[in-house]
C-alpha positions as CSV (number, residue, x, y, z in Angstrom):
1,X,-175.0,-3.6,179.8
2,X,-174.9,-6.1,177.1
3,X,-172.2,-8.1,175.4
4,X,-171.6,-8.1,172.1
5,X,-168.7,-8.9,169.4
6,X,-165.0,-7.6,169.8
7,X,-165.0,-6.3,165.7
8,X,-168.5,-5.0,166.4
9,X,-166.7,-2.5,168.0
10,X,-167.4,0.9,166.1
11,X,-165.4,4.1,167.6
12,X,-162.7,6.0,167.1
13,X,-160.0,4.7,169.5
14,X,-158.1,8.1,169.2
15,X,-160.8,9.9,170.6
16,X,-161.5,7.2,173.0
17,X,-157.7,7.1,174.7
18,X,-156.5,11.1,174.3
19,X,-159.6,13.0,174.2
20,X,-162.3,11.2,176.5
21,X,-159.6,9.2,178.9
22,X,-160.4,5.5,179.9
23,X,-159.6,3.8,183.3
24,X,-157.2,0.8,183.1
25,X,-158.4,-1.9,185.9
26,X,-156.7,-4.9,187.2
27,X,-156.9,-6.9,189.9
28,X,-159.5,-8.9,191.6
29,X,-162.1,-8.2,194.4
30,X,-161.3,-11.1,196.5
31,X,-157.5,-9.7,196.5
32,X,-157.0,-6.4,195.9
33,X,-157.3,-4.2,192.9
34,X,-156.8,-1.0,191.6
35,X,-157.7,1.0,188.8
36,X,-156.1,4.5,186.9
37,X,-157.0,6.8,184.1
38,X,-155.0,6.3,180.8
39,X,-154.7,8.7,177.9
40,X,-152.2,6.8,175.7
41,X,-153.4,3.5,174.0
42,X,-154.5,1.6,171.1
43,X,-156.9,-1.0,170.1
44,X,-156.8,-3.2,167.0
45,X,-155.9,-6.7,166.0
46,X,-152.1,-8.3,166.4
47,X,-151.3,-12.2,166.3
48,X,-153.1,-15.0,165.1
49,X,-154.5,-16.2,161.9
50,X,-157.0,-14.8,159.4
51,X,-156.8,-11.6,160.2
52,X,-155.5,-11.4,164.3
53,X,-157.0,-10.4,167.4
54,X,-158.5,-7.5,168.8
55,X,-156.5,-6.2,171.1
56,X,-155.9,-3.2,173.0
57,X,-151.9,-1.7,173.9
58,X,-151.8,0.3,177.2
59,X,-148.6,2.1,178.9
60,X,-147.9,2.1,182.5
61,X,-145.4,3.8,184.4
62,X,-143.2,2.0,186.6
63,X,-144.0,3.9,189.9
64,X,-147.7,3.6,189.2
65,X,-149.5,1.6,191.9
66,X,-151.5,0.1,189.1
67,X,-148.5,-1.5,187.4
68,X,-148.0,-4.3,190.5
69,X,-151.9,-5.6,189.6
70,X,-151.1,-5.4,185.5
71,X,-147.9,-7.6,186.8
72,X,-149.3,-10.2,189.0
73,X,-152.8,-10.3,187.3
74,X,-153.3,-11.8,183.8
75,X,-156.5,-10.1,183.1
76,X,-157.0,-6.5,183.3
77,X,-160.1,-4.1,181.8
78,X,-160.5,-0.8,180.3
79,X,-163.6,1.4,180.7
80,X,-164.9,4.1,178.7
81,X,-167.6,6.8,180.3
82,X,-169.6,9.6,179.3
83,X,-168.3,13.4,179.7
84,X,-170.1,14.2,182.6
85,X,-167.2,11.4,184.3
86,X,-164.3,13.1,183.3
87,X,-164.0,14.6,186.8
88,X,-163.5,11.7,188.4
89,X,-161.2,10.2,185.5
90,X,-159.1,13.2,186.6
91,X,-159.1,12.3,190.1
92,X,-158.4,8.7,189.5
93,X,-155.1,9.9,187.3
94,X,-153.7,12.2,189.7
95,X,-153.9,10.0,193.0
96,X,-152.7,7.1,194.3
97,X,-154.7,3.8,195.4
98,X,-151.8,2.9,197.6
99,X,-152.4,6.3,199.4
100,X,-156.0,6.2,199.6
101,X,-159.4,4.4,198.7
102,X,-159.4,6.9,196.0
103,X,-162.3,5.4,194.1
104,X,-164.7,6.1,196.8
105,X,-163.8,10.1,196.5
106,X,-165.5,9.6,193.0
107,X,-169.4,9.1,191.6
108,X,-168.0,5.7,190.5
109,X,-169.2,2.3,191.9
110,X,-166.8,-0.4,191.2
111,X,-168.4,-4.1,189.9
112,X,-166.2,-7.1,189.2
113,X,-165.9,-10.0,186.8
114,X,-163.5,-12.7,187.9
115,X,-160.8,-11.1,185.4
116,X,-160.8,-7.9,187.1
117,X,-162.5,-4.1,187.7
118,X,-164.8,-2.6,185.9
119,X,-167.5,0.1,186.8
120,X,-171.1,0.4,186.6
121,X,-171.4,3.8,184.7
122,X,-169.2,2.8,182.2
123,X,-170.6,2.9,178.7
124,X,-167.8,0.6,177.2
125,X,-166.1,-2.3,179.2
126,X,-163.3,-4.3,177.4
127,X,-161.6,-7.2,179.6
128,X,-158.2,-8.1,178.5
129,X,-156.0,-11.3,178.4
130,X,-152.3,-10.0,178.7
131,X,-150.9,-11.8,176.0
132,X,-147.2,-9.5,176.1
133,X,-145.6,-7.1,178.6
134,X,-142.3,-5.3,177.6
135,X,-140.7,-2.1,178.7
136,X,-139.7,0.6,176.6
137,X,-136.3,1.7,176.1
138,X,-134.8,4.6,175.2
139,X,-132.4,2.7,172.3
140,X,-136.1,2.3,170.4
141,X,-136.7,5.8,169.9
142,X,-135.5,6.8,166.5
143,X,-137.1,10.8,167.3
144,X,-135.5,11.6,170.7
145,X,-137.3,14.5,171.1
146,X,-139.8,12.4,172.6
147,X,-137.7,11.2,175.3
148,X,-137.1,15.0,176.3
149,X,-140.5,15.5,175.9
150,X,-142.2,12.4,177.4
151,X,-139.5,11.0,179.8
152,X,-137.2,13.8,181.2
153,X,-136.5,11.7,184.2
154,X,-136.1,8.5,182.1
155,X,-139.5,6.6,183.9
156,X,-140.1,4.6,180.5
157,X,-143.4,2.9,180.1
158,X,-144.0,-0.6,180.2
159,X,-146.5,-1.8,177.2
160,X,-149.2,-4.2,178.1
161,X,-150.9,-6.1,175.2
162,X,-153.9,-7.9,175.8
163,X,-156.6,-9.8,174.0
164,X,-159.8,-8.3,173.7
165,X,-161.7,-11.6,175.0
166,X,-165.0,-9.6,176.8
167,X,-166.7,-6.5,175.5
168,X,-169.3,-4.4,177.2
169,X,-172.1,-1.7,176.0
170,X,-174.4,-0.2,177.8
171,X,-178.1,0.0,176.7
């Protein structure tokens, strides 16, 4: 893997999120960490001058196991993989790290900066500076459909936005 330049970043972060899945890391290796699959995000630029920041949005869900090391961490990464990793995307978003060491049950083999998580097959990294953490509320939603649809047992999100401050390709 190489680094290169946050708006070199050429994808389509639709696809990237809802179609192909990324795993949301935080934590450290010296603590403990943990790591789950997201669908819903966005990536872009917010705050600052001439032009903003990249950053990337992500949603966690209050009883998520992940959400304690998004809380108490102030870096946390999001990887991207190839199709033949969706499999163990789907594992890692339908169990628990506090029930298991769900990551070894995968193809996966976990590396680590000092900010957090990432994995060696990954084909993107991005490590993320939380810069704003907010729930959401259900007085925000101006189509409440969504609610019924999204939250029928009222477990709102919490929004994480972080600065894009590391980005990964592999070669």
């Amino acid at each position: 893997m190489h680094e290169i330049d946050p708006k070199q970043l050429t994808l389509s972060p639709s696809m990237l999120f809802a179609d192909d899945w990324m795993l949301l890391g935080a934590g450290t290796e010296k603590t403990s960490w943990n790591t789950m699959t997201v669908s819903w995000g966005q990536l872009g630029s917010l705050w600052g001058h001439g032009g903003g920041m990249p950053t990337a949005i992500v949603y966690v869900r209050p009883q998520r196991y992940t959400k304690l090391f998004m809380d108490s961490n102030e870096y946390f990464t999001l990887c991207a993989f190839g199709p033949e990793h969706k499999r163990d995307l789907a594992y890692l978003g339908t169990h628990s790290g506090k029930d298991e060491d769900k990551v070894k049950k995968t193809s996966l083999h976990p590396l680590f900066f000092k900010e957090g998580p990432y994995f060696q097959e990954a084909k993107l990294v991005l490590v993320c500076k939380t810069l704003y953490q907010a729930p959401i509320v259900a007085e925000g939603f101006k189509d409440k459909r969504l609610i019924e649809d999204n939250y029928p047992n009222n477990d709102f999100h919490d929004m994480y936005i972080g600065e894009i401050v590391k980005v990964l390709v592999s070669d």
